[in-house]
MDTraj code that builds the backbone (N, CA, C; nanometers):
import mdtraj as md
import numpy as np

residues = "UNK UNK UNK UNK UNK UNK UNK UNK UNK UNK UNK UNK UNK UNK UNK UNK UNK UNK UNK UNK UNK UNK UNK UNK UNK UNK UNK UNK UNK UNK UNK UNK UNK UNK UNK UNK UNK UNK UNK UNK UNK UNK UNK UNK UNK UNK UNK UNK UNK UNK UNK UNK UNK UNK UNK UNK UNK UNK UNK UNK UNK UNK UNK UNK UNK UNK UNK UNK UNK UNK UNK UNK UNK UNK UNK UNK UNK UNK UNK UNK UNK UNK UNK UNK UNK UNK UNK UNK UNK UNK UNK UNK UNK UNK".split()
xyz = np.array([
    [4.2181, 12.3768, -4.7085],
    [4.2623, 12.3827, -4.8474],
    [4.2412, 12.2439, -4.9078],
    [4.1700, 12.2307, -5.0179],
    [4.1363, 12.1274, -5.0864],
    [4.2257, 12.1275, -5.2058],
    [4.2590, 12.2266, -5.2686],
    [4.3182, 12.1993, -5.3721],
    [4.4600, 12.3432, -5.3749],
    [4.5772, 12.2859, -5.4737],
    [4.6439, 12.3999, -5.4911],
    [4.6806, 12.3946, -5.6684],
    [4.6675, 12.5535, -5.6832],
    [4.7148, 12.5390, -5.8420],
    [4.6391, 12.4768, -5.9690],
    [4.5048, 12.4630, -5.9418],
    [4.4466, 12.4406, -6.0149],
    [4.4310, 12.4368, -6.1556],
    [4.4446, 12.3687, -6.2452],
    [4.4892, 12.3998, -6.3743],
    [4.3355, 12.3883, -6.4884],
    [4.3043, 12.4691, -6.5650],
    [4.2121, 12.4522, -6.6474],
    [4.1895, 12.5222, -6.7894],
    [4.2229, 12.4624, -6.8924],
    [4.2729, 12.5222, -7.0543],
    [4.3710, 12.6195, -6.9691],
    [4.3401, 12.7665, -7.0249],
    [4.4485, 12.8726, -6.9924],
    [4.4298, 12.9316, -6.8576],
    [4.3254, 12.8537, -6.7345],
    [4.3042, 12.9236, -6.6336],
    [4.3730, 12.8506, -6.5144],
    [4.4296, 12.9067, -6.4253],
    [4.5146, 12.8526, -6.2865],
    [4.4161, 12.9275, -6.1825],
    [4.3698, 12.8543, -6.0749],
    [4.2891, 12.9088, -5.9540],
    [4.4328, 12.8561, -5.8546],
    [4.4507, 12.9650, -5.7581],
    [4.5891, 12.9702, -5.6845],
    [4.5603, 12.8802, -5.5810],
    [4.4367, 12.8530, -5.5325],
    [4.4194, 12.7895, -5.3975],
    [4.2301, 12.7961, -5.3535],
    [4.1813, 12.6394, -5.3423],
    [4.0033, 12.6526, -5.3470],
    [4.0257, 12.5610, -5.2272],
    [3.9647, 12.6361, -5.1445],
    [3.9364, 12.6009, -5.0129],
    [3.7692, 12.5720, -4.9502],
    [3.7350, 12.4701, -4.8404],
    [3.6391, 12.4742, -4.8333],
    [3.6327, 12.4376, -4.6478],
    [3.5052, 12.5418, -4.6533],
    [3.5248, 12.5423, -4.4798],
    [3.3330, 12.5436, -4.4678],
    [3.2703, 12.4263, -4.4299],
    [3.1178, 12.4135, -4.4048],
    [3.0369, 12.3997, -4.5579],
    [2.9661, 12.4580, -4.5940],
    [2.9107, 12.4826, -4.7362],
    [2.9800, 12.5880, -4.7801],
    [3.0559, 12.6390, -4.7599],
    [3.1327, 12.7501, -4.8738],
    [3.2722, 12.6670, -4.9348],
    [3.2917, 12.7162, -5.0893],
    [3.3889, 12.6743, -5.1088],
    [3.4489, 12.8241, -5.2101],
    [3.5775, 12.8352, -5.0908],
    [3.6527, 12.9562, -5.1493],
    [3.7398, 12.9698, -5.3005],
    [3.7461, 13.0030, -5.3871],
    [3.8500, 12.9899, -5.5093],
    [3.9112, 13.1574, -5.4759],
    [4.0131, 13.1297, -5.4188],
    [4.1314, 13.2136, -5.4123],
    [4.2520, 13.2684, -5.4979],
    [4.2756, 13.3964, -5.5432],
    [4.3530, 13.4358, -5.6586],
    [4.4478, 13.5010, -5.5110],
    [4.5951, 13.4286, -5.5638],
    [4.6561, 13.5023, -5.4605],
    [4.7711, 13.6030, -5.5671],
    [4.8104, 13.7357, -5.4779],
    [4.8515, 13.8095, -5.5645],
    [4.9061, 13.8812, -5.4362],
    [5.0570, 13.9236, -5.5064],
    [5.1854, 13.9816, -5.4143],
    [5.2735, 14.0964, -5.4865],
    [5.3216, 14.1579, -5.4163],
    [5.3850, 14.2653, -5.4863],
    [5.5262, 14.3415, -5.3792],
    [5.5730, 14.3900, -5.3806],
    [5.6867, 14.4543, -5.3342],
    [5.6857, 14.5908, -5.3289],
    [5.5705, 14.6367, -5.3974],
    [5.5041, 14.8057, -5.3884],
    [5.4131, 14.7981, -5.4628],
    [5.3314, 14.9290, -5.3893],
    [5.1864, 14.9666, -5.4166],
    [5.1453, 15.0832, -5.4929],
    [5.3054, 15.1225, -5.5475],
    [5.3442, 15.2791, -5.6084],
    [5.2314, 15.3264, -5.7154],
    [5.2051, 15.2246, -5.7931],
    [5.0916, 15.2247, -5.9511],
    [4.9624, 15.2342, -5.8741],
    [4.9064, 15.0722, -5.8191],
    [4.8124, 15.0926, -5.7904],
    [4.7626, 14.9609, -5.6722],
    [4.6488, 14.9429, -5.6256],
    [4.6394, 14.8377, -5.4905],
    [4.6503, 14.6851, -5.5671],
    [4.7217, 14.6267, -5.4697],
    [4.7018, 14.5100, -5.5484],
    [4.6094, 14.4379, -5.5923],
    [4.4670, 14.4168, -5.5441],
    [4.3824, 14.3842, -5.6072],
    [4.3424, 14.4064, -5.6970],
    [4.3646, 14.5228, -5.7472],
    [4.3425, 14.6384, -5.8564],
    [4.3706, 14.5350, -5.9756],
    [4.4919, 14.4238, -5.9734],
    [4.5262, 14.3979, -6.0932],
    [4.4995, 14.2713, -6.1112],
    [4.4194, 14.2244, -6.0969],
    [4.3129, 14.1222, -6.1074],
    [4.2130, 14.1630, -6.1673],
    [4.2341, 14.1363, -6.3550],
    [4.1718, 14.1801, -6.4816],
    [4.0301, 14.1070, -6.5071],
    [3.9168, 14.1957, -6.6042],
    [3.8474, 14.1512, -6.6000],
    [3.8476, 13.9652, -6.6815],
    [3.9183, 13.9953, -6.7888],
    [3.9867, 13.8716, -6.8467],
    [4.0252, 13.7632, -6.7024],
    [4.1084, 13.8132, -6.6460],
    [4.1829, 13.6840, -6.5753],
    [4.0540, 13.6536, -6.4626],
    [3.9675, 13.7366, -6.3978],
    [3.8242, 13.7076, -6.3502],
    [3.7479, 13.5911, -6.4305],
    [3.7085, 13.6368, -6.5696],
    [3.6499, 13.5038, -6.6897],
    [3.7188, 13.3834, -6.6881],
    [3.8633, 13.3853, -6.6598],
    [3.9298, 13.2325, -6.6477],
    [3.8679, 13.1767, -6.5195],
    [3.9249, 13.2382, -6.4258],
    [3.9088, 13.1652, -6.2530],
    [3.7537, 13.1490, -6.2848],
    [3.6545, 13.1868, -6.3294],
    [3.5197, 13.1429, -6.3040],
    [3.5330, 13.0409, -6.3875],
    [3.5419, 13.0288, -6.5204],
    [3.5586, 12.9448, -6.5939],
    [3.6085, 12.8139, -6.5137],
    [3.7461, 12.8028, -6.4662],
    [3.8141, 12.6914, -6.4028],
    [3.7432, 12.6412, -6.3085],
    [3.6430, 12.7394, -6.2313],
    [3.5808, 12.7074, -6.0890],
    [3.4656, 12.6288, -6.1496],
    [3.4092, 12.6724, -6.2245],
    [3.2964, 12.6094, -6.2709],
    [3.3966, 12.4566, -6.3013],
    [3.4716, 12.4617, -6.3905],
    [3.4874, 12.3041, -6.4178],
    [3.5007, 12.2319, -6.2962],
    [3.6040, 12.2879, -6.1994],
    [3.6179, 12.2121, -6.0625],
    [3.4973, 12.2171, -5.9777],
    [3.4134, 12.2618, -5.9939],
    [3.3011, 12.2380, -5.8898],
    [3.2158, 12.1258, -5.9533],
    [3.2152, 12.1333, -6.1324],
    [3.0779, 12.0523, -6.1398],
    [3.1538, 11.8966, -6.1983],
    [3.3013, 11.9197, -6.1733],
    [3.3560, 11.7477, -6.2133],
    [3.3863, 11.6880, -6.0736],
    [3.3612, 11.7588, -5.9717],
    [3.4003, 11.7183, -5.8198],
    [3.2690, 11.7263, -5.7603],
    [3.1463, 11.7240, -5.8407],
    [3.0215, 11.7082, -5.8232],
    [2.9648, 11.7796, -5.6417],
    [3.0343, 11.9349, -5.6444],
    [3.0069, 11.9791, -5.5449],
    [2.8734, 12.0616, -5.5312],
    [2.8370, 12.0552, -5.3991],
    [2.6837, 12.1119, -5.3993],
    [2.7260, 12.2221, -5.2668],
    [2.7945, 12.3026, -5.3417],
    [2.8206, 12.4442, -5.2107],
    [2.8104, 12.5650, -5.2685],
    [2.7911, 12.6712, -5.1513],
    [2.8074, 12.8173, -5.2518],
    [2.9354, 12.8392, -5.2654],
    [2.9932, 12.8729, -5.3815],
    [3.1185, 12.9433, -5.4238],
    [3.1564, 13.1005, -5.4034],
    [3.2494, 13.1473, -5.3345],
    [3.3035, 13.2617, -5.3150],
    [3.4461, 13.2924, -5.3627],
    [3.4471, 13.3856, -5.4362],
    [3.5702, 13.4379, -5.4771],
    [3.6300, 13.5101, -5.4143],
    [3.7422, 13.4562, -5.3399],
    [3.8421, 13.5818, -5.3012],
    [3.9740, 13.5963, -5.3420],
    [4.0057, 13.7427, -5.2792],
    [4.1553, 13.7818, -5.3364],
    [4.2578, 13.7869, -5.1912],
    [4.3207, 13.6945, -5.1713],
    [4.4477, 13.7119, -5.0675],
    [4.5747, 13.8205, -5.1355],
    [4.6117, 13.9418, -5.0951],
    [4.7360, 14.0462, -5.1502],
    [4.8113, 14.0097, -5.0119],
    [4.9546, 13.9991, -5.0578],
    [5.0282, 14.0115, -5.0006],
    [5.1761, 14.1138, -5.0359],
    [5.1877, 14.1543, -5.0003],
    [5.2389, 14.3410, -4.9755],
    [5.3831, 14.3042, -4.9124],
    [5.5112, 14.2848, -4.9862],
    [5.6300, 14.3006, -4.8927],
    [5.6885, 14.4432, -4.9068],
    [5.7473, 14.4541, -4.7720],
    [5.8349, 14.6414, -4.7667],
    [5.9386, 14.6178, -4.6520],
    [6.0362, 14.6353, -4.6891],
    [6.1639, 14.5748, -4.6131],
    [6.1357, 14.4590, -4.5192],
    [6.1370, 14.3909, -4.5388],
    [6.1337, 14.2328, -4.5549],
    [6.0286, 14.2393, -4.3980],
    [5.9805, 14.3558, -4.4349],
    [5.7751, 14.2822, -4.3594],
    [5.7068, 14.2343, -4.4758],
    [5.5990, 14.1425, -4.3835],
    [5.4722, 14.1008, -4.4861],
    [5.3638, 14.1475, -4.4415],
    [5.2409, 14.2316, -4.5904],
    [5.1317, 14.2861, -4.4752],
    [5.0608, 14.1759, -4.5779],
    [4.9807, 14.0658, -4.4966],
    [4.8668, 14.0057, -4.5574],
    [4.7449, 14.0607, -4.5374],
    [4.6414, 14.0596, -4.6691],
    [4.4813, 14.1022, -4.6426],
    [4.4311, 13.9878, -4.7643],
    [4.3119, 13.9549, -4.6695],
    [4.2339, 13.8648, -4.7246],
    [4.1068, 13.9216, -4.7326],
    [4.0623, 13.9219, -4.8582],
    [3.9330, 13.9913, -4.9213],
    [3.8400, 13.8648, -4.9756],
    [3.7347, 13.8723, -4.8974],
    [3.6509, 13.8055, -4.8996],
    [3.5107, 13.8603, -5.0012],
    [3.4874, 13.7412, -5.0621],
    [3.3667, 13.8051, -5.2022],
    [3.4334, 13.9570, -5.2878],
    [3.5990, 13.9027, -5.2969],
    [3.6134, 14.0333, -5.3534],
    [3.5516, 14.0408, -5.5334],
    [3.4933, 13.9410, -5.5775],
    [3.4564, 14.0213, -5.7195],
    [3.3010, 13.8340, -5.7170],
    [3.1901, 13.8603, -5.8071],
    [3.0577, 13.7667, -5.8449],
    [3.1248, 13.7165, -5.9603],
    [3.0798, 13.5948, -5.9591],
    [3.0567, 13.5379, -6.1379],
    [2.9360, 13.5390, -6.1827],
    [2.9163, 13.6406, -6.1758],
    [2.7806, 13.6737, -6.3046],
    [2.8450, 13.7819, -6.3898],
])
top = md.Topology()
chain = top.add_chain()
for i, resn in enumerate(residues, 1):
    res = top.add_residue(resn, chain, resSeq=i)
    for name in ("N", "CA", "C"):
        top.add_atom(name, md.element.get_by_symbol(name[0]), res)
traj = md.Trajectory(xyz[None], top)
């Protein structure tokens, strides 16, 4: 983890990590039920346009030369278990 909380105009990246030439920008997202719909599910196309937006600023003012991957970490509580899933390349910035 290189960075946490990233701040940029109206966009927050939760956590950009970098492991070899990849550098991860992570939207983390939690819930307490799955009744509506999966949690990834609610990761809008709007709030997608910010995190690229923000990533782009943090990659090209930290003058990085890696591929960027977007993922989504959900974390799922149900009587005080935790189910973590980490989704890797879950959505492109194009």
């Amino acid at each position: 983890i290189i960075c946490r909380n990233y701040r940029y105009l109206k966009a927050e990246i939760d956590i950009i990590a970098q492991k070899g030439n990849i550098t991860a920008v992570i939207e983390v997202k939690s819930r307490s039920s799955t009744y509506f719909e999966e949690i990834a599910e609610t990761v809008s196309r709007k709030k997608i346009k910010l995190i690229v937006s923000a990533a782009d600023h943090y990659i090209n003012s930290h003058h990085l030369d890696t591929e960027v991957r977007f993922d989504i970490i959900t974390i799922l509580k149900r009587n005080n278990k935790f189910r973590i899933e980490h989704l890797e390349s879950a959505f492109y910035h194009f």
